[in-house]
C-alpha positions as CSV (number, residue, x, y, z in Angstrom):
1,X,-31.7,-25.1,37.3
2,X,-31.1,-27.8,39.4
3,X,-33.9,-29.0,42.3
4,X,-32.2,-27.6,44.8
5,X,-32.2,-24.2,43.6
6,X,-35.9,-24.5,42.3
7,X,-37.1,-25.1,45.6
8,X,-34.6,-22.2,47.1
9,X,-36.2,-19.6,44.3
10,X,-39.7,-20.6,45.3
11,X,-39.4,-20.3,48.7
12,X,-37.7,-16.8,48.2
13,X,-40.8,-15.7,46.1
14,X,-43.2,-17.2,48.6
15,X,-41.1,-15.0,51.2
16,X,-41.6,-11.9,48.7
17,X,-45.6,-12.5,48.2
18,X,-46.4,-12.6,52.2
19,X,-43.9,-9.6,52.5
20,X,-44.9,-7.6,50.0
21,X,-48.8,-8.4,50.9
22,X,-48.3,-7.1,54.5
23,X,-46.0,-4.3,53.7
24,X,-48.4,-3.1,50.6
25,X,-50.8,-3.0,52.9
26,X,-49.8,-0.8,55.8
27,X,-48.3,1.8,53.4
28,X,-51.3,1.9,51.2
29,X,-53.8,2.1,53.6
30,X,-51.5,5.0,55.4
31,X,-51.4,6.6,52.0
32,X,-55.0,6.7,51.5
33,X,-56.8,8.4,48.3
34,X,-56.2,11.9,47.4
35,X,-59.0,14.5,47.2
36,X,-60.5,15.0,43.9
37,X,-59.9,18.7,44.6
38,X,-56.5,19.3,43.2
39,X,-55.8,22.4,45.5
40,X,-57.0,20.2,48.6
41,X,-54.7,16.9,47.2
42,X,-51.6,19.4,46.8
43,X,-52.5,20.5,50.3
44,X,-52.6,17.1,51.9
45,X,-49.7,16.5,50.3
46,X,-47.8,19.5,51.5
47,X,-48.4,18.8,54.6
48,X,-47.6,15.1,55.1
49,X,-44.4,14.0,56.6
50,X,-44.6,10.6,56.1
51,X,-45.1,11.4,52.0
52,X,-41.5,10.3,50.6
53,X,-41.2,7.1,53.4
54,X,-44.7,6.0,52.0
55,X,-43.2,5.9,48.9
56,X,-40.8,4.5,49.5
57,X,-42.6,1.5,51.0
58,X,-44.8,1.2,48.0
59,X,-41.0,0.9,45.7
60,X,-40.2,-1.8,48.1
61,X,-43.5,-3.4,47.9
62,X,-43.3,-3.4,44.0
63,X,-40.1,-5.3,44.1
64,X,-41.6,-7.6,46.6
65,X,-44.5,-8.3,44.0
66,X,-42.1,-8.6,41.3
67,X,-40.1,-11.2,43.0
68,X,-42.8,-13.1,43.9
69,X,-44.4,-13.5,40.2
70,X,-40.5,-14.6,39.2
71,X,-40.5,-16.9,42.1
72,X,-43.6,-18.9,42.3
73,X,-43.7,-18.9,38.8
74,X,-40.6,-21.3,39.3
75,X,-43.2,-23.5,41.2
76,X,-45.3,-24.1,37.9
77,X,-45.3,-27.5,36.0
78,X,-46.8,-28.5,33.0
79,X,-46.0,-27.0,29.6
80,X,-49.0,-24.8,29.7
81,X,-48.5,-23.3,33.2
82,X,-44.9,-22.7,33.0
83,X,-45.2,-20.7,29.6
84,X,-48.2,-18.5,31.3
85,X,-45.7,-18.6,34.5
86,X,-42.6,-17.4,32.3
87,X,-45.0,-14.7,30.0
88,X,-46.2,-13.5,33.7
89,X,-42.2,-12.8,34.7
90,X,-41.2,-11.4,31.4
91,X,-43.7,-8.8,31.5
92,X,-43.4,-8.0,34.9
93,X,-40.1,-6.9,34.8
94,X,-41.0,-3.7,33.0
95,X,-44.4,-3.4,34.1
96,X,-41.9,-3.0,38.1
97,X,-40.1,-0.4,36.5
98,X,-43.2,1.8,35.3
99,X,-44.3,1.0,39.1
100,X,-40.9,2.1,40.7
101,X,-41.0,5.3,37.9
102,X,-44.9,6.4,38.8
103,X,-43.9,6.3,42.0
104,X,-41.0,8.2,42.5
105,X,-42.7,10.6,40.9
106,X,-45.5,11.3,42.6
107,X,-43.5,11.1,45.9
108,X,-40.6,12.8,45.1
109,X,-41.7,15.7,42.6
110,X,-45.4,16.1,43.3
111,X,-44.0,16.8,47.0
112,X,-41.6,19.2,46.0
113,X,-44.2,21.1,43.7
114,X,-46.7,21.0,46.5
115,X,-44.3,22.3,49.1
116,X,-43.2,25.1,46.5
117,X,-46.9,25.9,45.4
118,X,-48.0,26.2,49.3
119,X,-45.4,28.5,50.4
120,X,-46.4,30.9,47.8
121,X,-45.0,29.4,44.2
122,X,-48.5,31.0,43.0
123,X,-50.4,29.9,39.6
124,X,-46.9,28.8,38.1
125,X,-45.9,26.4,40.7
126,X,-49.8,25.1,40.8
127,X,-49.0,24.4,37.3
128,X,-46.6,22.8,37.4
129,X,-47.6,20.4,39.8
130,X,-51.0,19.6,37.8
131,X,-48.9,18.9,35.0
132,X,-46.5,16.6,37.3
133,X,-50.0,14.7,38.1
134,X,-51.1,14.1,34.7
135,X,-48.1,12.5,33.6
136,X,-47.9,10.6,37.0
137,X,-52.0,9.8,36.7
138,X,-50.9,8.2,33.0
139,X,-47.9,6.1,34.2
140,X,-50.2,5.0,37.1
141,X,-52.8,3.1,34.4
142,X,-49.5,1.7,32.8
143,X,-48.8,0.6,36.4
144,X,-52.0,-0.7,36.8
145,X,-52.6,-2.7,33.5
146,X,-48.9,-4.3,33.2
147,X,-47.8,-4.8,36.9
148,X,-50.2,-5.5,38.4
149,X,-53.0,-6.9,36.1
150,X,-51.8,-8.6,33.4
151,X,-49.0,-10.5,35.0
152,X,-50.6,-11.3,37.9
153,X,-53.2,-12.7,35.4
154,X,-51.6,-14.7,33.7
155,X,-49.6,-16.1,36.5
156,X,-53.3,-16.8,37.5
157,X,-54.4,-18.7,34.6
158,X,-51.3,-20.9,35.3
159,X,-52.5,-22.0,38.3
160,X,-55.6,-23.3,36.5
161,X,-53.8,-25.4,34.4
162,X,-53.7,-29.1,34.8
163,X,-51.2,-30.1,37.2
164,X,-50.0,-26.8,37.2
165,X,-48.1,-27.1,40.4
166,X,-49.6,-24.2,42.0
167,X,-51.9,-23.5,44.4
168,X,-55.6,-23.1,42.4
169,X,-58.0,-21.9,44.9
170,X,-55.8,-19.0,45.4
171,X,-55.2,-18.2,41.6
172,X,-58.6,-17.5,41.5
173,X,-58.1,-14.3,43.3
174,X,-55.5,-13.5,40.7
175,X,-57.5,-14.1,38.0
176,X,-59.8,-11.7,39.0
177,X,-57.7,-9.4,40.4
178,X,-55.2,-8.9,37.4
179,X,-57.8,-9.1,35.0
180,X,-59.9,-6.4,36.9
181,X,-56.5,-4.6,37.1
182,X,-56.0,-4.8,33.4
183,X,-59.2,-3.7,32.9
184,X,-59.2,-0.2,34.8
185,X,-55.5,0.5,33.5
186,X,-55.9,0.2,30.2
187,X,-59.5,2.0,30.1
188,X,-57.6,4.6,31.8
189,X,-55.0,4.8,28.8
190,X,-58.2,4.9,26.8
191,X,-59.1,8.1,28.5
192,X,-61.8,6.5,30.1
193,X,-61.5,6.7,33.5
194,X,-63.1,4.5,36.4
195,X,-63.3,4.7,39.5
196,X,-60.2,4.7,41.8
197,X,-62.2,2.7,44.3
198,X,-62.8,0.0,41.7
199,X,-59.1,-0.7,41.4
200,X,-58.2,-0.6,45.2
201,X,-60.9,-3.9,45.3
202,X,-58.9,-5.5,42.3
203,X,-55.3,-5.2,44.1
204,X,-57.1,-6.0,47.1
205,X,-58.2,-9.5,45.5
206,X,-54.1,-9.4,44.3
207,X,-53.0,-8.7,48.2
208,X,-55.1,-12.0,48.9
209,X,-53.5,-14.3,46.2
210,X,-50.2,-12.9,47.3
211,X,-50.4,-13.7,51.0
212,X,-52.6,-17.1,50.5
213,X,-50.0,-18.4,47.9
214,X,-46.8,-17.4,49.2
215,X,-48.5,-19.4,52.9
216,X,-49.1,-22.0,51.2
217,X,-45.9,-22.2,48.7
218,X,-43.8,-21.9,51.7
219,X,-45.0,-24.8,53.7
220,X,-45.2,-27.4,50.8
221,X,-41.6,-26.2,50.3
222,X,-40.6,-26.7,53.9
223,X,-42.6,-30.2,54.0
224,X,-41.2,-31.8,50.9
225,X,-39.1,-29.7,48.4
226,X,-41.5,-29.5,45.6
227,X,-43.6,-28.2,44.3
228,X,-46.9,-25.9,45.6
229,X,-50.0,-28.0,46.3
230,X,-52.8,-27.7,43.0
């Protein structure tokens, strides 16, 4: 890849991080958390209009993220950072598609089971919709251990490397966010789960590195055509 296009492919992934960041953050926060009550989630469900375009913000925001770790990661330089950089992409890339899957899921079928069960669908259609939710609940720990926490870790440890190209302060906030990520998904595949709280603060600290980085990528880009300040 020439210069040229280096500098075009970060700035494009700096573009994705601020995007994604700001657009991950309206729909999530309009999402909110489901009741632990599954009768009273289905309801809330049910009921919301806005369920399937929330969605499908949160798909768009997924692709967002997942051009952004390809992107900056074409910002890295150093042996050492641009392996962590190109281990970060490479497991992204399914880690998006378990993000995209969960959440079709939950807003496609889970609203079409909670429509069905609150007009009447009875114990079956209740059913159902549980059953729709524990597979969703288990792709969602997938989600949140290989999107969002170990890329965006190790795209984090890149930034600490020497001369790594990338911004550091920020990476920081990657660090602990896709390790805290990892953390809760994979404890959630364990069957043990934590708190949903717990990760909400983790992809917050994610949101963070997201929008600091891609600001920061995007100006050095503009300024000189190389690479993010370390």
């Amino acid at each position: 890849m020439s210069s040229h296009d280096r500098v075009l492919v970060c700035r494009a992934g700096a573009l994705a991080a601020v995007s994604g960041a700001v657009l991950g953050t309206v729909v999530n926060l309009a999402h909110g958390d489901l009741p632990e009550d599954p009768r009273e989630a289905l309801t809330r469900v049910a009921e919301s209009p806005w369920w399937g375009l929330l969605h499908l913000g949160i798909i768009v925001t997924a692709l967002l993220i997942l051009l952004a770790v390809l992107g900056l990661g074409q910002a890295a330089r150093g042996e050492a950072a641009r392996m962590l950089a190109l281990a970060a992409g490479a497991l992204a890339l399914p880690g998006a598609a378990v993000a995209v899957t969960v959440t079709a899921v939950d807003g496609v079928a889970t609203k079409a089971l909670a429509v069905a069960w609150s007009a009447g669908g009875g114990q079956g259609a209740f059913g159902d919709a549980v059953a729709v939710e524990t597979v969703q609940n288990a792709l969602f720990h997938a989600e949140a251990a290989f999107f969002f926490g170990l890329p965006v870790l190790l795209l984090g440890l890149a930034t600490l490397m020497p001369g790594s190209g990338l911004p550091r302060w920020p990476g920081l906030f990657a660090v602990l966010g896709g390790a805290g990520a990892l953390v809760v998904g994979a404890a959630g595949l364990a069957g043990l789960e934590l708190p949903g709280l717990l990760f909400n603060g983790f992809a917050a600290l994610t949101t963070v590195w997201a929008l600091w980085t891609g600001i920061l990528v995007w100006r050095r880009t503009s300024r000189t055509g190389g690479s993010a300040p370390a």
